[in-house]
C-alpha positions as CSV (number, residue, x, y, z in Angstrom):
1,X,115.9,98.8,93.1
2,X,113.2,100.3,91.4
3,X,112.7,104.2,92.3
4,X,109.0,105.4,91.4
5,X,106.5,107.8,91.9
6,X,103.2,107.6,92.3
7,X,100.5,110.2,91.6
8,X,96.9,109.9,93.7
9,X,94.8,112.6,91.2
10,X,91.5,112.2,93.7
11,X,93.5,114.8,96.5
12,X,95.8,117.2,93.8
13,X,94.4,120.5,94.8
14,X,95.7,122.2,92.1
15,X,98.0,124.6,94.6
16,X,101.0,124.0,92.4
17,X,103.6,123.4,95.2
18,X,105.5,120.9,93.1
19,X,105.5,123.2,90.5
20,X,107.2,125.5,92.4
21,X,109.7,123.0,94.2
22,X,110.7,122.2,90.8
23,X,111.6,125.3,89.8
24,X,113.2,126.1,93.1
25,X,115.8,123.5,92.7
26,X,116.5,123.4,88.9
27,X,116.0,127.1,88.1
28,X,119.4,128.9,87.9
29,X,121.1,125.5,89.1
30,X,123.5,123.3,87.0
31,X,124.4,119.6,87.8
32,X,126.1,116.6,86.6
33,X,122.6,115.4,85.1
34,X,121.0,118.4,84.1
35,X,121.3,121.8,82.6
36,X,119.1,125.0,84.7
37,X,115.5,124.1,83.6
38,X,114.5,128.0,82.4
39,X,112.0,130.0,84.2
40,X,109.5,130.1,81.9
41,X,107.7,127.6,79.5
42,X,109.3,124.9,81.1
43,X,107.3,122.5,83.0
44,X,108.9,119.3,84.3
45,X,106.3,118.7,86.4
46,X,102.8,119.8,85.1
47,X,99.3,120.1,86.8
48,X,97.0,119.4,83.9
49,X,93.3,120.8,85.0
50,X,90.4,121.1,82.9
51,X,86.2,121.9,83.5
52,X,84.3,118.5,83.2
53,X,81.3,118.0,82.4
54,X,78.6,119.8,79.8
55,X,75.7,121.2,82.1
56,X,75.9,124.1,84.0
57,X,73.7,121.9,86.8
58,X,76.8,119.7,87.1
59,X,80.6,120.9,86.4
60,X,83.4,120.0,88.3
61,X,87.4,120.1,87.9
62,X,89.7,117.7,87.3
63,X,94.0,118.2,88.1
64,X,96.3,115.6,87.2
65,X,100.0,116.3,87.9
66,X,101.9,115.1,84.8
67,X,105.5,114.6,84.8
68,X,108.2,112.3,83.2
69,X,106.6,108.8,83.3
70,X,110.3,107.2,83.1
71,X,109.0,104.8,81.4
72,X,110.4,101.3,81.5
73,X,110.9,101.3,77.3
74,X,111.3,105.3,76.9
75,X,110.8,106.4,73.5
76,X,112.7,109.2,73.8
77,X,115.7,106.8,74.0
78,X,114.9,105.6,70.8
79,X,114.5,108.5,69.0
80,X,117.9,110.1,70.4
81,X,121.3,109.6,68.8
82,X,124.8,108.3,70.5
83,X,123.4,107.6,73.9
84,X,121.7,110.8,74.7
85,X,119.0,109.1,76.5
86,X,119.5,106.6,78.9
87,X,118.1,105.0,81.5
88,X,120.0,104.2,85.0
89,X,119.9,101.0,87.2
90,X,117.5,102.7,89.7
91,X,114.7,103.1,86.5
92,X,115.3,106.8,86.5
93,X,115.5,108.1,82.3
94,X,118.3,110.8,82.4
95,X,118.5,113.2,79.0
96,X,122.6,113.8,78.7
97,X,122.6,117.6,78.3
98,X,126.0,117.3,76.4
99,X,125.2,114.5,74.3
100,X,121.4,115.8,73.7
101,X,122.4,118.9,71.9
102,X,120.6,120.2,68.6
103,X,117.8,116.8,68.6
104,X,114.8,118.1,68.7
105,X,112.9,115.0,67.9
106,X,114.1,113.5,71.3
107,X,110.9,115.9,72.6
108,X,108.7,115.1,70.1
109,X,109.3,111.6,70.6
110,X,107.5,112.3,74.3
111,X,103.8,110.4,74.6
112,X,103.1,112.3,77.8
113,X,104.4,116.0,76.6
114,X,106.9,116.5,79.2
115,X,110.2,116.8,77.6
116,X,110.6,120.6,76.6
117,X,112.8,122.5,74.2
118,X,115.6,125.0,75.8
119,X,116.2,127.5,72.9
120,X,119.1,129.2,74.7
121,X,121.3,125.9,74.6
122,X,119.3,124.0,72.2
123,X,118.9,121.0,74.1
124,X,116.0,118.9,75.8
125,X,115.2,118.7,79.0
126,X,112.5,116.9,81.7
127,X,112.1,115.8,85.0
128,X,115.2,114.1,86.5
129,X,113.1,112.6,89.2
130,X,115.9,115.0,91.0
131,X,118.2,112.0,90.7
132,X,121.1,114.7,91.5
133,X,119.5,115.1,95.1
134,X,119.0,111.2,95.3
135,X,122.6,110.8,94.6
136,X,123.8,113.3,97.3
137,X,124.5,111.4,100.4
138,X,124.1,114.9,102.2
139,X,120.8,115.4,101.1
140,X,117.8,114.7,103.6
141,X,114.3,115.4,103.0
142,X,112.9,117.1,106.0
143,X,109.3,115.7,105.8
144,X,108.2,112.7,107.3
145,X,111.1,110.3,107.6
146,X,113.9,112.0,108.1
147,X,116.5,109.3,106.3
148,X,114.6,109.4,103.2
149,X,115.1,111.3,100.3
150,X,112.5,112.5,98.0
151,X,112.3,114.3,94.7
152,X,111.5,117.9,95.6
153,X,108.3,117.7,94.2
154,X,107.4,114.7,96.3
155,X,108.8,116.5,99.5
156,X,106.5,119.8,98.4
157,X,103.1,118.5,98.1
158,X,101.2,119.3,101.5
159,X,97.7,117.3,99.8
160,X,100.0,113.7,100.2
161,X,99.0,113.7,96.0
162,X,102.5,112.2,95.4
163,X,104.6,109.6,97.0
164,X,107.9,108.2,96.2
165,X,110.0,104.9,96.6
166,X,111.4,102.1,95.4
167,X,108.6,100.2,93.9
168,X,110.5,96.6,94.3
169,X,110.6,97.2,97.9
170,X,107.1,96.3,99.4
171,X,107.9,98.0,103.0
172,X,108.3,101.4,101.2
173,X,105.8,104.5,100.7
174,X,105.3,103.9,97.3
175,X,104.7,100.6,97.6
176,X,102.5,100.6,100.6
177,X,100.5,103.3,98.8
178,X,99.3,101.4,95.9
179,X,98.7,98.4,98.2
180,X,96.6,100.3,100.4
181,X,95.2,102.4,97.2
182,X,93.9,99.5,95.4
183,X,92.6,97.6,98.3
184,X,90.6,100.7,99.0
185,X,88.7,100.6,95.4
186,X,91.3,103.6,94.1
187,X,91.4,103.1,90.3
188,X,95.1,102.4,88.7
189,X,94.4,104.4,85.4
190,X,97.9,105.0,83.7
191,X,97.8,107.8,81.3
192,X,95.8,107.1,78.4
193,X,98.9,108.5,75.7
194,X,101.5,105.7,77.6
195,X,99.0,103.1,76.4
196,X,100.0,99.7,78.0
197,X,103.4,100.7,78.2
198,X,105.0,100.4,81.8
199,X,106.7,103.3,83.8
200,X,108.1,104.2,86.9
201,X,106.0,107.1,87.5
202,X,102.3,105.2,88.3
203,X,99.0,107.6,88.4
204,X,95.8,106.8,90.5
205,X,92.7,108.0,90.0
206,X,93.0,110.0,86.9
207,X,89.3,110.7,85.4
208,X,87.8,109.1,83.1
209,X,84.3,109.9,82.6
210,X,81.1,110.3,84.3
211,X,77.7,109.9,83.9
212,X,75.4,112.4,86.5
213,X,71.9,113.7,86.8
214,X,68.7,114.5,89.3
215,X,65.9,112.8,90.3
216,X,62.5,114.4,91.7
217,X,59.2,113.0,92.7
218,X,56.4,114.2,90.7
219,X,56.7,117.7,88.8
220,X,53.8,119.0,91.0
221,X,55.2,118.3,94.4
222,X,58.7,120.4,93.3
223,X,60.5,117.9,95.6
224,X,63.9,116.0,95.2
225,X,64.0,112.6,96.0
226,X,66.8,111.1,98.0
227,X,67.7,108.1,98.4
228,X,66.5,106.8,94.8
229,X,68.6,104.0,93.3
230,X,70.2,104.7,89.8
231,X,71.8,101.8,88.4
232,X,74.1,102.3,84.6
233,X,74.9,99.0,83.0
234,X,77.5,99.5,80.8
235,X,77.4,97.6,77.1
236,X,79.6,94.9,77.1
237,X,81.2,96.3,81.3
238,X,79.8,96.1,84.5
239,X,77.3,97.3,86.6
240,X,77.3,100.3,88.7
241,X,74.9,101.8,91.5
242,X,74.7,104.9,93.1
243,X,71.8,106.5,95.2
244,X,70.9,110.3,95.3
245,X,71.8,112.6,97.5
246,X,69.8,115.1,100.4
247,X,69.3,117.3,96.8
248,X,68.6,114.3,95.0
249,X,71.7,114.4,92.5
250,X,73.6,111.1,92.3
251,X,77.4,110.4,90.1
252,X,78.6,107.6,89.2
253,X,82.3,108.0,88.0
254,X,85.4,106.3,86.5
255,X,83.1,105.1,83.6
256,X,84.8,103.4,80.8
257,X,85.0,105.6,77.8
258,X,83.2,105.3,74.6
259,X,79.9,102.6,75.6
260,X,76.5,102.4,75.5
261,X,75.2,102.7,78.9
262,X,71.3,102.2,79.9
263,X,70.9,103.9,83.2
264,X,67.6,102.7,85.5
265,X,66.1,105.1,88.5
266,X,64.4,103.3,90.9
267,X,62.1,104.2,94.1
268,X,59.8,102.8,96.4
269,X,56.2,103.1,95.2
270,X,57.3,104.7,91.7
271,X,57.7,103.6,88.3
272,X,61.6,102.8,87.1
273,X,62.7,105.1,85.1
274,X,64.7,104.0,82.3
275,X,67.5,106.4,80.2
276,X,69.9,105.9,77.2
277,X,73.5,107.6,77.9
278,X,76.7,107.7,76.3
279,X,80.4,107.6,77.8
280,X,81.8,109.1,75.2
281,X,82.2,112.5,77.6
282,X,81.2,113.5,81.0
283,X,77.2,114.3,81.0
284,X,74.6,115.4,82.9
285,X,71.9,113.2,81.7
286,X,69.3,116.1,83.2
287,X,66.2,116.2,85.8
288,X,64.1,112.8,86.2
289,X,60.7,113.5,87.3
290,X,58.9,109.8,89.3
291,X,55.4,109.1,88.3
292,X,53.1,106.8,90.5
């Protein structure tokens, strides 16, 4: 057994239930595996937004709830001293709160950020995956199936932007998730900072970059045209299409990052119109005007 969670960024809506749920169950609580998590600057589970993009025709948000990526070879556990970190047969990574005292490097250590400092007892502390709830046999989360338990943060999120399981088991909701996810087109894009390391925690559709813009007919008509086909080879990728819009904007997203892209606007009776862009950010490559 293999417990897991896995994170669908497309539907995070930012409402910061899980937060909350965390904070709920390990604020002002001790347990076997953990230490109260303190109220504030704590945040075993994290929803990391930022603005994208860099024209004011064109800016969206991005969430990503970030948590403890348990991962399969956690560096934390290397950087600790006499067992501090371990990790337990179901995959969960468990800081000893005892054992942890005084090392400081076991949080910088971290690749994703999400072990945090607790000054009052000197100790680190993360997401337990709420392996003390888990381990209750009195415990039932009251969403969904009623016989299975989920971490609180799991339990909390009304947007279904988390599900849990045990990812050897291919009959349960984690695993049918990324089954269904993936034959669906949803993008597995593991946090950049965990590299090609593996994890129990598995994030979907985190952004990458995008390339946007909009295309009218000619200036003098002041119309958009929808419909047109845009096309962005990327140097050395693939290929991928999009078609504008009622207002004539089109998006193509999950880019890789850093290429040379050539991006070609096609329509019926006009001339293509070819651009140079760059993936290096999100951009809105501007207002492309069709000649005869």
């Amino acid at each position: 057994m293999k417990l897991g969670i896995a994170v669908d960024s497309r539907v995070c809506m930012a409402c910061y239930c899980c937060f909350t749920a965390c904070k709920d169950e390990h604020c002002g609580y001790d347990t076997a595996l953990s230490k109260s998590q303190p109220m504030m600057g704590h945040k075993w589970i994290d929803v990391r937004e930022w603005e994208r993009g860099d024209s004011s025709r064109h800016i969206k948000t991005a969430s990503v709830p970030t948590l403890c990526a348990h991962c399969e070879d956690p560096a934390c556990a290397k950087a600790a001293e006499n067992g501090a970190v371990y990790k337990r047969a179901d995959g969960i990574v468990i800081i000893d709160p005892e054992k942890s005292k005084g090392q400081r490097e076991i949080v910088d250590a971290c690749p994703v950020h999400a072990v945090f400092w607790n000054e009052t007892l000197e100790i680190p502390q993360k997401c337990t995956m709420c392996a003390e709830l888990l381990d209750d046999p009195e415990y039932l989360a009251y969403l969904g199936d009623k016989s299975l338990k989920k971490p609180r943060c799991v339990e909390a999120c009304p947007n279904k932007a988390l599900y849990f399981g045990d990812l050897d088991d291919p009959e349960s909701e984690i695993s049918k998730f990324i089954a269904e996810e993936t034959a669906r087109g949803g993008k597995y894009t593991q946090l950049e900072s965990l590299g090609n390391g593996e994890s129990a925690v598995k994030w979907f559709n985190v952004p990458t970059v995008f390339l946007a813009g909009t295309v009218y007919f000619p200036k003098e008509t002041e119309e958009v045209a929808p419909g047109a086909k845009v096309t962005v080879k990327v140097k050395d990728g693939e290929t991928y299409t999009a078609e504008t819009n009622y207002f004539g904007d089109w998006e193509i997203e999950w880019l890789p990052k850093n290429r040379d892209a050539e991006v070609t606007i096609e329509f019926d009776g006009y001339k293509p119109v070819r651009l140079s862009a760059k993936t290096d950010a999100d951009h809105y490559v501007g207002q492309t005007y069709l000649a005869k």
